[in-house]
C-alpha positions in Angstrom: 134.4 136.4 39.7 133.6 136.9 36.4 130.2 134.2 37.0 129.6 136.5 40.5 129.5 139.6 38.3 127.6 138.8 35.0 125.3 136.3 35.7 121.8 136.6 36.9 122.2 135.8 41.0 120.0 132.7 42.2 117.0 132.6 44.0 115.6 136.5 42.9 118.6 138.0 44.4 119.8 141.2 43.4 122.8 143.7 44.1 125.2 145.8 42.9 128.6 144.5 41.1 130.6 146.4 43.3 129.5 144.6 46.5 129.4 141.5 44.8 133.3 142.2 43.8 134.2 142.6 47.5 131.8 139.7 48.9 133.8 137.9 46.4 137.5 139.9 47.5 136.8 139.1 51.3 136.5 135.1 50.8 139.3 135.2 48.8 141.7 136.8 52.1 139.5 135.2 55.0 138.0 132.3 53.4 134.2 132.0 52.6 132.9 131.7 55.9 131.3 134.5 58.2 134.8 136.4 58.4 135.2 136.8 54.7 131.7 137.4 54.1 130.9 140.0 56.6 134.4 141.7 56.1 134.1 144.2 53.5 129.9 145.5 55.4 132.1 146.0 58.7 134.5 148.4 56.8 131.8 150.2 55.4 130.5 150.3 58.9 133.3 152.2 60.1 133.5 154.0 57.2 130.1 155.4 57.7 131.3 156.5 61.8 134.0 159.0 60.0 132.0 160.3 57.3 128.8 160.8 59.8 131.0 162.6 62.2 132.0 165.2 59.0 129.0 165.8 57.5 127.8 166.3 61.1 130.0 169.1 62.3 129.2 171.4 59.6 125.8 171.4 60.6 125.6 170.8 64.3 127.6 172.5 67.5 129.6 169.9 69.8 127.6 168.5 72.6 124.6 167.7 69.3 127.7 166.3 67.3 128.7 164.2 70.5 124.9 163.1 71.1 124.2 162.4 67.4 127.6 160.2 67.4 126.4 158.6 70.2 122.9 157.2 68.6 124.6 156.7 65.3 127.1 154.3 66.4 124.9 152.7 69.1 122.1 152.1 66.3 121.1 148.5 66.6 120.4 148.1 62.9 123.4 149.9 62.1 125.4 147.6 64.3 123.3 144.3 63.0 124.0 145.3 59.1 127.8 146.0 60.0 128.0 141.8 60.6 125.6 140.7 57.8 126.9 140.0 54.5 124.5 142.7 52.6 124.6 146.1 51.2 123.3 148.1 53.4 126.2 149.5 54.9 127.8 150.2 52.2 124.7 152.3 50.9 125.3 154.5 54.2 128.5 154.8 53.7 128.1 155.4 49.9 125.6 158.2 50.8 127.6 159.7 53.3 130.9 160.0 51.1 128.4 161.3 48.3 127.0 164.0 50.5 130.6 164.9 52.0 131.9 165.6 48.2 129.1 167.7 47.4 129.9 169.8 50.7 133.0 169.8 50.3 133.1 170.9 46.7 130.6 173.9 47.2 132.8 175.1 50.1 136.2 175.0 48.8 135.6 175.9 45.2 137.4 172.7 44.0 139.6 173.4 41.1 139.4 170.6 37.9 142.6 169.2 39.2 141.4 168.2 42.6 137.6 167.2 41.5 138.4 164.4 38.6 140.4 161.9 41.9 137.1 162.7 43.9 134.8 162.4 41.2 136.7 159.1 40.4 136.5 158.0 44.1 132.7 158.7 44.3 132.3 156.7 41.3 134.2 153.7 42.6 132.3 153.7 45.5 128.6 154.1 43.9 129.8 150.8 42.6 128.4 149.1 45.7 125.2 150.9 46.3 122.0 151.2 44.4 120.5 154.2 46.1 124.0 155.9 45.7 123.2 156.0 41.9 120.2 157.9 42.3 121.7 160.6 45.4 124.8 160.8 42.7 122.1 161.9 40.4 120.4 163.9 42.4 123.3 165.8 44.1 125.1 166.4 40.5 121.5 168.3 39.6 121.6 169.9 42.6 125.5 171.1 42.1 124.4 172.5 38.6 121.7 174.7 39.1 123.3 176.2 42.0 126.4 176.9 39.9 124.0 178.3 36.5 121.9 180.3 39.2 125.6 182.0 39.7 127.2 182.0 36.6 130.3 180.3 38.0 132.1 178.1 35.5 131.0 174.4 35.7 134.1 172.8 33.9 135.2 171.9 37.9 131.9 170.4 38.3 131.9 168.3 35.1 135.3 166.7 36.3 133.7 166.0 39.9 130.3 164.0 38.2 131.8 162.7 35.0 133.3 159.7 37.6 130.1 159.8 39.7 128.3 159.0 36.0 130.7 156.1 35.4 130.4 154.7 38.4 126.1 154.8 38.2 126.1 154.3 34.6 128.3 150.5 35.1 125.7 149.5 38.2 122.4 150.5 35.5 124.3 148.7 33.0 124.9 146.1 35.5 121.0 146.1 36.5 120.1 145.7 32.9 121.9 142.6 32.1 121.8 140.6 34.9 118.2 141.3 36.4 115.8 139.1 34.3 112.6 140.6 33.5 110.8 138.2 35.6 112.9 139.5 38.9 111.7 143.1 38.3 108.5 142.0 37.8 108.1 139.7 41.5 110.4 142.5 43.0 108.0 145.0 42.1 104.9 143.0 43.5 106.7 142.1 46.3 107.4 145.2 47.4 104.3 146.9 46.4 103.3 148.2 49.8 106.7 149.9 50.2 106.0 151.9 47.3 104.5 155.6 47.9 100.5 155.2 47.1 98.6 157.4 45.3 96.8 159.8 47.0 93.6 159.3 45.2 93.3 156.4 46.8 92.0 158.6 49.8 92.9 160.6 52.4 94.4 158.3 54.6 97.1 157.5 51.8 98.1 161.3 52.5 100.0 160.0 56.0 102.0 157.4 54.3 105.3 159.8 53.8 104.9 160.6 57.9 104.3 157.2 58.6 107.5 156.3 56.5 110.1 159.0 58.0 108.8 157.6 61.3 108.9 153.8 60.5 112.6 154.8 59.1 113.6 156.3 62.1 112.5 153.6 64.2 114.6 151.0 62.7 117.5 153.2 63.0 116.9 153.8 66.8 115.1 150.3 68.3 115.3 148.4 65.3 111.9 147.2 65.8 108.3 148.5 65.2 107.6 150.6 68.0 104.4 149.0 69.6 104.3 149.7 72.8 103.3 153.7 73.9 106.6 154.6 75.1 108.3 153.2 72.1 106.0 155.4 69.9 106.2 158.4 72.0 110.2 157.7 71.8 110.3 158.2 68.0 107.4 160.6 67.7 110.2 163.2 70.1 112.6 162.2 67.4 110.3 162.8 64.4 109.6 166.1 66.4 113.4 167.3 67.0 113.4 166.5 62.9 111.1 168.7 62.5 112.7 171.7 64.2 116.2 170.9 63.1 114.7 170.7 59.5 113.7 174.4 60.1 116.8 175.3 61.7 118.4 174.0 59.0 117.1 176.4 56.6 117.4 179.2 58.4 120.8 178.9 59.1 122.2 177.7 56.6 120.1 178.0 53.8 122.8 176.9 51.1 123.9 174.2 52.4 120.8 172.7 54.3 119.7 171.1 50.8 122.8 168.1 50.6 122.2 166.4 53.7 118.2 166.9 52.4 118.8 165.0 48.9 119.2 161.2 50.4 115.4 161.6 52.0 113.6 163.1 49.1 115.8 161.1 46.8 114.0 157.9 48.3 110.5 159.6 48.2 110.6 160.3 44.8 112.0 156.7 44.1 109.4 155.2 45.7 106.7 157.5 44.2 108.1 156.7 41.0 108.2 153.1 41.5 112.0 152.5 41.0 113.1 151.8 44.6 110.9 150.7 47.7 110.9 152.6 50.8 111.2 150.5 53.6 113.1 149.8 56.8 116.6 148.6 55.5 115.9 149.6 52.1 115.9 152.9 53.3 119.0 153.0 55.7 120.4 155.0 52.7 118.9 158.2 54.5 118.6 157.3 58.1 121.4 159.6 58.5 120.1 162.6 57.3 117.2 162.5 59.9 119.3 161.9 62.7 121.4 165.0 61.5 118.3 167.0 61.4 117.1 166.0 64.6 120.7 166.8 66.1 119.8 169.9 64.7 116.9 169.8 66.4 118.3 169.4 69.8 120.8 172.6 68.7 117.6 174.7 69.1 116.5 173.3 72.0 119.7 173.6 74.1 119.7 177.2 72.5 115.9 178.1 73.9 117.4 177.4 77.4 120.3 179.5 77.3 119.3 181.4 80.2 119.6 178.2 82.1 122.8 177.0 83.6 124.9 175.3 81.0 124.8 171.8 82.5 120.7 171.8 82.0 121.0 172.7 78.2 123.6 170.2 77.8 121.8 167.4 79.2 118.7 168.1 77.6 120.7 167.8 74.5 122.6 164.9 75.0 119.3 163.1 77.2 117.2 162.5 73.7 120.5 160.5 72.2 122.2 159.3 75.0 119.0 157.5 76.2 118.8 155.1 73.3 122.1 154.2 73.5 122.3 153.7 77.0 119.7 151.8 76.6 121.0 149.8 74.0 124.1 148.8 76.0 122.6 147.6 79.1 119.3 146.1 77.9 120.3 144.8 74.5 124.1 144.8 73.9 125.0 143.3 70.7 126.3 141.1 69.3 122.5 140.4 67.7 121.3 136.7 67.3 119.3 135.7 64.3 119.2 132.5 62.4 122.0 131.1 64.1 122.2 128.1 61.9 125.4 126.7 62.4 125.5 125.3 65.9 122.3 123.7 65.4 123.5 122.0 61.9 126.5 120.9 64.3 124.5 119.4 67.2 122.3 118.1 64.4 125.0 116.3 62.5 126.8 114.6 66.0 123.0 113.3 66.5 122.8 112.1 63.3 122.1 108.1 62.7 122.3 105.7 59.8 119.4 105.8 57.6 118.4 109.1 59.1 115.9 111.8 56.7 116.3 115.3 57.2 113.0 117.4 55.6 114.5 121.1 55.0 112.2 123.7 55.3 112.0 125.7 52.3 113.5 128.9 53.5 115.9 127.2 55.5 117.8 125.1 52.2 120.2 127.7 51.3 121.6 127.6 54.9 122.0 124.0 54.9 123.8 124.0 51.5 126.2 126.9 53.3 126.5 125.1 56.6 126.0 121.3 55.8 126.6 121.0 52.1 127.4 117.0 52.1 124.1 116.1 54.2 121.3 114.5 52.2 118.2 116.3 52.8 114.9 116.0 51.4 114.1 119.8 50.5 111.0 120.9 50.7 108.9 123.3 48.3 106.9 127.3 48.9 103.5 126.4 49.6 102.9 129.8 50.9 99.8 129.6 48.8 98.5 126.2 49.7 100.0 125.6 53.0 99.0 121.9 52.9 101.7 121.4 50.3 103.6 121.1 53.9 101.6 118.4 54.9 101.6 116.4 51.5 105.7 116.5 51.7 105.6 115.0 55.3 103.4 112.6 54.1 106.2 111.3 51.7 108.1 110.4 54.8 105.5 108.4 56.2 106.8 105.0 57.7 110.2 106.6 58.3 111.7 105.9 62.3 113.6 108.5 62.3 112.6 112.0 60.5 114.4 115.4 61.5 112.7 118.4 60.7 115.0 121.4 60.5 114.0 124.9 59.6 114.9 129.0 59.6 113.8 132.0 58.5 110.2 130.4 58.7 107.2 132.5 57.2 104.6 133.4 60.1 103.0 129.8 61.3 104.8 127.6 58.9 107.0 125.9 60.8 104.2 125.7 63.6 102.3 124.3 61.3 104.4 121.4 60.2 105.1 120.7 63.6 101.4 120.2 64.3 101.1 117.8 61.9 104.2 116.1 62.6 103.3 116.2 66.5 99.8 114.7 65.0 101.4 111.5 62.9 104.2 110.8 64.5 106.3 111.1 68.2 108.8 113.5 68.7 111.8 111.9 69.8 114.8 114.6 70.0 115.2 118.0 69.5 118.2 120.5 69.1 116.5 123.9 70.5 117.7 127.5 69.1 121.1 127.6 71.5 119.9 131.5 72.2 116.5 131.3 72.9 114.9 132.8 69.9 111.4 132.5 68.3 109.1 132.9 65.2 111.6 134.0 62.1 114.3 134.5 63.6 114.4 130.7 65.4 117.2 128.2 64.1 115.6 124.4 65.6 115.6 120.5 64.4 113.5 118.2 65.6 113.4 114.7 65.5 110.1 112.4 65.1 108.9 108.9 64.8 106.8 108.3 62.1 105.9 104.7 62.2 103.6 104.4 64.6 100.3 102.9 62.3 97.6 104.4 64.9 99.5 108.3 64.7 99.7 108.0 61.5 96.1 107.0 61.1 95.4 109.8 62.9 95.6 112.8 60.9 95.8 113.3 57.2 97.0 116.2 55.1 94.1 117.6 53.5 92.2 118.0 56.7 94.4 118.6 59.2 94.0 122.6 60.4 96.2 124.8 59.3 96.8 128.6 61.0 96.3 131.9 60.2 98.8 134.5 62.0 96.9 136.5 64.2 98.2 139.7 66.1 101.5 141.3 66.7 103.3 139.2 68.5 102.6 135.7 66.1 106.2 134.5 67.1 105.2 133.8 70.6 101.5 133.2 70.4 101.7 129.5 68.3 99.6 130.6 65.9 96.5 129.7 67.5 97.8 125.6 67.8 97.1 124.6 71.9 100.8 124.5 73.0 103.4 126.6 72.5 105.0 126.1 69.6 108.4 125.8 71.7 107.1 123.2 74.1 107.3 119.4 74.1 103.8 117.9 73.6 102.4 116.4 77.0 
């Protein structure tokens, strides 16, 4: 625990101590396997149901509540990040619980008795989120100017975000010690594009905030980039009930509207300032709040029709939210498949022979040392940049009868690529196919080839054998302009 907690993580990998304390908590009761790992991001999961459902009702009447309930917990990335050992539930949750105690404190007046357990529990919980530090922040400014704009005595206050501070201060303090230089520096690059541009730049840069709220609500909703024109026209309606519950929100209720507003502008600001990138899961943080605005949204809909019988306003308030999920269920119930590594490393190992070489994928080694830990592999390097670094390593193997290739999580045509060259020197003798059918990144496969065959291998050579460039959208189907299919058997 105390390595887990104070000692830079491998590989570029960052997050907060308090997650890494209950990653750690949940293989100690269930072992470190999937259960233990994915415990602690399903209780935040349903953490996130309750706390969405309270924040809701102060804001929203009951058949917008029911609809906004519906999406929230039918939300395939929602659903996906509940069984995946990462944060990201627990920054929902996080925000949620943050949001709630501001509420809550503005509405009952919380005395310094009752605010220093809830200021302790906020704190505790900002342990295990990032972007809670920054909506803790945020939400404590917000709590103090409204209570100097009315003279009201702020010891209560003080009680309520001294624990908030503790908690924030421990994960910067974390941050600072355990995050090399170096990490910031490749996070910050790598991310780059998720950061807000500046608007001198030109014009165009000005539509990068609508593009974001819209991107944002997508992966909440269909998890996926809306391509197609319903898709698009599907979360532009949602970005449009946003809107007007955005405005209702004001009007109505002025004082409160601004909590459930913080999260959003909270990861604006971070991204305009550079601190935090703004992008798909990154920014689940706020998801909620724009699903509460357009429940909101869908309030002043169903009230425009009030001359209509009551069964129309209700069902076009619950149609807009009932749809995804309804959708969701019978088209694309979970649970979600990606990278399903283990019952290909178990096929892989029964198939396994004497003498046997396995060349691991680059991005696919940390699964083998988590699934297969006593195979012997041959490991292979990041030639993103050169991808005939690929071809150099295969050549190592040359003369070998009996070469599996295994990779995951492959990098748009890279596997495809390998393959080509293997299908070029060599004959592919076995393979042990995704067992769910998936492609392009989110494909688990070995294969197994042949590589001493003098004329194949005479065939082809690294440094001029072609190599791919992604093209188009859909680059996990297309095989990367190669002639077959990157899931096909050569003829």
């Amino acid at each position: 625990m105390w390595q887990l907690l104070f000692r830079p993580l491998e590989l570029r990998q960052i997050a907060p101590p308090g997650f890494l304390f209950l990653e750690k908590l949940g293989t100690e009761l269930l072992g470190a396997g999937e259960a233990g790992l994915r415990l602690f991001p399903w209780l935040a999961s349903l953490a996130s149901l309750f706390l969405f459902w309270r924040v809701a009702v102060r804001f929203a009447s009951g058949p917008a509540v029911a609809a906004g309930l519906l999406a929230f917990a039918a939300s395939p990335s929602l659903v996906w990040y509940a069984g995946t050992a990462k944060q990201y539930s627990g920054d929902v949750a996080v925000t949620l619980l943050l949001v709630l105690l501001a509420i809550r404190f503005e509405e009952e007046r919380w005395s310094i008795g009752r605010a220093i357990p809830w200021g302790l529990a906020g704190g505790i919980a900002i342990l295990a989120s990032q972007p809670g530090v920054l909506v803790a922040a945020a939400l404590g400014a917000v709590l103090l100017a409204r209570r100097l704009r009315d003279r009201a005595n702020v010891a209560s206050l003080i009680a309520l975000v001294a624990g908030w501070a503790l908690g924030a201060a421990a994960v910067t303090a974390h941050s600072l010690r355990v995050v090399p230089p170096t990490v910031r520096s490749y996070m910050a690059g790598e991310w780059n594009q998720s950061f807000l541009p500046a608007p001198w730049d030109g014009p165009i840069q000005l539509l990068w905030i609508p593009n974001r709220l819209l991107l944002s609500f997508s992966h909440l909703l269909i998890r996926v980039l809306p391509k197609s024109i319903p898709e698009i026209l599907f979360v532009a309606a949602f970005g449009g009930l946003a809107v007007a519950g955005a405005h209702r929100l004001v009007r109505l209720r002025r004082g409160a509207a601004v909590f459930p507003a913080v999260p959003p502008i909270v990861g604006f600001l971070a991204a305009g300032l550079r601190i935090m990138p703004l992008y798909n899961r990154l920014a689940m943080f706020f998801t909620p709040s724009l699903l509460l605005a357009a429940m909101m949204g869908a309030d002043e809909v169903r009230e425009r029709f009030h001359g209509r019988p009551r069964v129309v306003a209700t069902a076009l308030t619950l149609g807009p939210f009932a749809l995804p999920a309804l959708a969701v269920i019978a088209l694309a119930p979970p649970p979600y498949r990606a990278e399903e590594t283990r019952p290909v490393l178990e096929e892989l190992r029964a198939r396994l022979e004497p003498g046997d070489a396995i060349y691991v994928y680059y991005s696919a080694e940390l699964a083998m040392r988590f699934y297969a830990p006593d195979l012997q592999i041959v490991s292979g390097g990041n030639h993103r940049a050169d991808g005939r670094g690929y071809f150099r390593e295969i050549d190592a193997l040359r003369g070998r009868r009996r070469v599996w290739f295994f990779h995951t999580h492959g990098y748009p045509c890279e596997p495809e690529a390998i393959r080509s060259y293997l299908d070029a020197i060599g004959t592919e003798l076995d393979r042990v196919e995704d067992p769910y059918g998936l492609r392009g990144q989110r494909e688990t496969a070995a294969y197994l080839y042949d590589l001493s065959d003098p004329a194949r291998l005479a065939s082809a050579e690294a440094e001029t054998h072609s190599y791919p460039v992604a093209h188009g959208a859909g680059w996990r189907r297309q095989g990367c302009g190669y002639n077959r299919e990157p899931w096909e058997l050569p003829s």
